[in-house]
C-alpha positions, 0 to 999 in steps of 0.5 A, a space after each residue: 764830556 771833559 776828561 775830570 766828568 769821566 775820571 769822576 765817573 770812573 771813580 764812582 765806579 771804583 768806589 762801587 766796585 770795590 765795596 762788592 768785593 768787599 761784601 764779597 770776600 766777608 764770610 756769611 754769618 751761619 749759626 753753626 748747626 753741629 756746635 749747637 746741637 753738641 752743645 744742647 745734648 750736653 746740657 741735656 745729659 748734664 740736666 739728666 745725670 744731676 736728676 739721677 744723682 738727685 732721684 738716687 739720694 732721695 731713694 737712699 733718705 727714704 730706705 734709711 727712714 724706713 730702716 730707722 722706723 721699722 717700716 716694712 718695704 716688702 713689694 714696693 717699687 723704688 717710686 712707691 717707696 719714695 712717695 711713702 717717704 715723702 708723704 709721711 715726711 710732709 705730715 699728710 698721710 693720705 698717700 694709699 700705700 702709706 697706710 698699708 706701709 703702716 698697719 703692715 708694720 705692726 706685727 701681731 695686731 689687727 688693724 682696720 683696713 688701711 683704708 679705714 684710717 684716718 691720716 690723724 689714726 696713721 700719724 698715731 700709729 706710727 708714733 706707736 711703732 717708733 716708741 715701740 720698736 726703737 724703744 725711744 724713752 720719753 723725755 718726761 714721765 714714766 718709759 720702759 724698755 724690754 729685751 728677750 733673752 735666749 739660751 741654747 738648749 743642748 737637747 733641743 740643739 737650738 735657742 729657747 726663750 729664758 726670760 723677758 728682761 723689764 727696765 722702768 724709766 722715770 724722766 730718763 732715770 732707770 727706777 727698777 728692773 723685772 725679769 719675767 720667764 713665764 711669757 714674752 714681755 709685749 708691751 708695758 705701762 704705767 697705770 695709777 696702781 703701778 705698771 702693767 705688763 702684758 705678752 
């Protein structure tokens, strides 16, 4: 062997020995366990704080719908009471409690049993309770509006009933208005021989 065959073989060699220090002295890439982990929980407390804010705004439209039709929400659940809203707002009535929600919001009426009611009976009625209780006025033809007036009896130290006061609406014009004080006005309605009243 010549001396250019063993400084050839010698650089050879180098060459290896060189490149293994260089795989050396590189860092292993490792996927950082704690920074992903951190990473998921933050996401995942994000994704559960946005479902919060949105289960609680869903509560909130479903309170106010219940307010704003005279619903009563007396022994439901925060869930029930959403399912209600949802079921009514979707046009289906079939949801159980929706039924009772309905036929227990309408004082001084039996009802068949909510069970009983059709989802088209259901949708009726609580068109009936909307008119009747916010007393909303039909676009066209005939509407009423009705209003108990009360006066403090100083005998009897509190409020007594003084009259039921009867406005008459045509296509949103008020045509007259009645005061009756013989009885509570429950409902009126406008029949070919004029309107009736009735308490």
């Amino acid at each position: 062997m010549n001396e250019y065959d063993l400084l050839g073989a010698l650089g050879d060699a180098d060459e290896t020995y060189i490149e293994a220090a260089n795989k050396e002295t590189k860092p292993a890439r490792r996927p950082r366990w704690g920074a992903l982990a951190a990473c998921l929980a933050v996401l995942f407390l994000a994704g559960g704080v946005f479902a919060a804010a949105a289960e609680a705004k869903e509560y909130r439209a479903a309170v106010d719908f219940f307010e704003k039709n005279s619903l009563s929400a007396e022994g439901l659940t925060r869930s029930e009471i959403k399912k209600v809203y949802r079921d009514i707002s979707a046009g289906h009535f079939t949801y159980g409690k929706t039924a009772e929600v309905i036929t227990n919001s309408v004082p001084g009426y039996e009802l068949p049993a909510p069970e009983v009611l059709s989802p088209e009976a259901l949708k009726s009625l609580l068109e009936t309770i909307r008119n009747t209780w916010t007393q909303k006025l039909p676009v066209s033809g005939y509407g009423y509006k009705t209003d108990c007036v009360y006066k403090e009896d100083p005998a009897l130290g509190f409020e007594t009933f003084e009259k039921s006061a009867v406005e008459c609406y045509k296509d949103g014009v008020l045509l007259w208005t009645a005061d009756f004080d013989a009885f509570v006005v429950d409902g009126c309605a406008h029949t070919a021989q004029g309107t009736a009243v009735w308490g």
